[in-house]
Legacy VTK file of the C-alpha trace (Angstrom):
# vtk DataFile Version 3.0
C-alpha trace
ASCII
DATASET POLYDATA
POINTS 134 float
-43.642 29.384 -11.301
-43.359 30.493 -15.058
-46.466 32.915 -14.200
-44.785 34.464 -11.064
-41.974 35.305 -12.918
-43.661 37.234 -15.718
-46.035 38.622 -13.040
-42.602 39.960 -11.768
-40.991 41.037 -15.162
-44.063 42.917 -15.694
-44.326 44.533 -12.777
-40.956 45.719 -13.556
-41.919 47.024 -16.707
-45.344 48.454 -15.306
-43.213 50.313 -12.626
-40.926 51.959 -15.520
-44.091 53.090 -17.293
-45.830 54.775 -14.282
-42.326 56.180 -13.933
-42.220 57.582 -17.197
-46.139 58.997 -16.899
-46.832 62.698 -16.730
-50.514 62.254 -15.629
-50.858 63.272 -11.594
-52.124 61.290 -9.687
-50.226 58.160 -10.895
-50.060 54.451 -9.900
-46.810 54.746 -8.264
-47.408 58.331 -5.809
-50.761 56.963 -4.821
-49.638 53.773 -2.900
-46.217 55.147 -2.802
-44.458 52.818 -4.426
-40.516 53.521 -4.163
-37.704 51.680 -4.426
-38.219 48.240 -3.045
-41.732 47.711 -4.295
-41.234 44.600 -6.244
-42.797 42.359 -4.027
-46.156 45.183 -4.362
-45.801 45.295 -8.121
-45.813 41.472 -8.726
-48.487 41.049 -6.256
-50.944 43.408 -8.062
-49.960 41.989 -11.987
-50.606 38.280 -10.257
-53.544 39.305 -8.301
-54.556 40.825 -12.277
-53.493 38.102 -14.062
-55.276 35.394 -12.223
-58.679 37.424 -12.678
-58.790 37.968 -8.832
-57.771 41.680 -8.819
-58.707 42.355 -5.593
-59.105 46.210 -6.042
-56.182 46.805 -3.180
-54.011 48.450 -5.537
-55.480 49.747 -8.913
-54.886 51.869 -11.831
-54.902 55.567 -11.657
-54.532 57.310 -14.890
-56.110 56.681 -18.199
-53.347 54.959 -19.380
-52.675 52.994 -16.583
-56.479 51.880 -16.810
-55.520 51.228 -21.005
-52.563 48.870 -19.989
-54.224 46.958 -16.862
-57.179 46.338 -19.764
-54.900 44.643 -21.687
-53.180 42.856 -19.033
-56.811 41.790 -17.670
-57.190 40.157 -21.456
-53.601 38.769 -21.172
-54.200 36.958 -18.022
-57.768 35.487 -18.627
-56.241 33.931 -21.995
-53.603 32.602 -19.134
-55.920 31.390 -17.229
-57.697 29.542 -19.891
-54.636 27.760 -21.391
-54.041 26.851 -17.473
-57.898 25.511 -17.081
-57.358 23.595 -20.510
-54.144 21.595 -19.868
-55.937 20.860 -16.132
-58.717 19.326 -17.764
-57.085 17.408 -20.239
-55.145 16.365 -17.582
-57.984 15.525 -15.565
-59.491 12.949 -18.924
-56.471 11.571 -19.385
-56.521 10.274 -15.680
-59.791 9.161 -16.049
-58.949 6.882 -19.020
-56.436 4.953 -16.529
-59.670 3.379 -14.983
-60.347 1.229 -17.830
-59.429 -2.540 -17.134
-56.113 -2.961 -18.187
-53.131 -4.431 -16.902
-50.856 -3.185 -14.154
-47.864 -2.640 -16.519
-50.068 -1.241 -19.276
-51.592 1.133 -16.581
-48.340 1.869 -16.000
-46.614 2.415 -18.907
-49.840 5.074 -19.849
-49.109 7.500 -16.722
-45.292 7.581 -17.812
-46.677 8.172 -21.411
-49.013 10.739 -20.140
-46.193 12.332 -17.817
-44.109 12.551 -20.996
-46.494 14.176 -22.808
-46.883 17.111 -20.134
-43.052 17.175 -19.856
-43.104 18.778 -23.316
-42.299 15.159 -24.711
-38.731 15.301 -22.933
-38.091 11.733 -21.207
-38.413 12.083 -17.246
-35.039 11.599 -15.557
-33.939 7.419 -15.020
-33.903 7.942 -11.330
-37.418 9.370 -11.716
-38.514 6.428 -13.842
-37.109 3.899 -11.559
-38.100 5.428 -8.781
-42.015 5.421 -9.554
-41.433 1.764 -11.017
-40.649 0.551 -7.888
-43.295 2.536 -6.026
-45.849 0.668 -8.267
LINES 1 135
134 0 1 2 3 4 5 6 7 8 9 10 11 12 13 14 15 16 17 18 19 20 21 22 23 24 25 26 27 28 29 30 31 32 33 34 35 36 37 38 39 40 41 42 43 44 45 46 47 48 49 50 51 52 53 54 55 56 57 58 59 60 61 62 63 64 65 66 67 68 69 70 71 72 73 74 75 76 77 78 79 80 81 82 83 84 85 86 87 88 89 90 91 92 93 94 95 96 97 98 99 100 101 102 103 104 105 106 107 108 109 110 111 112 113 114 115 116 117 118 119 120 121 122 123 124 125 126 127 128 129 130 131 132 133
């Protein structure tokens, strides 16, 4: 969610900047982007960000091309971070397959669920809630 919403925010601001652009033809007057284009805008920075960029829409200008660059570089270091915590993720699950017991077991996923909760407890109704399921 926290990547759709800067893939929005940054559309936004990738909008303004076309805006602002003398250069002819520009981002914006080739896929004629007017008002109401948000949906457009965030779909192209996500479709960038995620390294798909499926060449629908594309920069224009020189400095368009400069500032999609970037935001190329932005969103494989993105993606990387994402790939990283997955992975961890994916070890840390792994390690649950050693013979322990059921509450130990236990007591490890909420530990692990902490940890990818930035270290903030998970709700009591949570807790309870997947203590009973187990």
């Amino acid at each position: 969610m926290i990547i759709i919403c800067i893939s929005y925010f940054v559309g936004i601001l990738w909008y303004i900047m076309v805006n602002y652009s003398t250069s002819d033809p520009n981002f914006n007057s080739v896929y004629d982007l007017g008002s109401g284009s948000e949906v457009s805008l965030t779909y192209f920075v996500f479709t960038s960000f995620s390294t798909v960029g499926l060449g629908d829409l594309h920069p224009q200008s020189s400095l368009e091309r400069i500032v999609c660059a970037i935001l190329l570089v932005f969103g494989v270091m993105m993606t990387s971070i994402v790939m990283d915590n997955f992975s961890l993720m994916l070890k840390q699950i792994k390690n649950f397959n050693t013979t322990f017991e059921d509450s130990v077991q236990l007591s490890l996923f909420m530990g692990t669920l902490k940890r990818f909760n930035r270290n903030f407890d998970l709700p009591e109704d949570l807790s309870s809630k997947i203590e009973k399921y187990f």
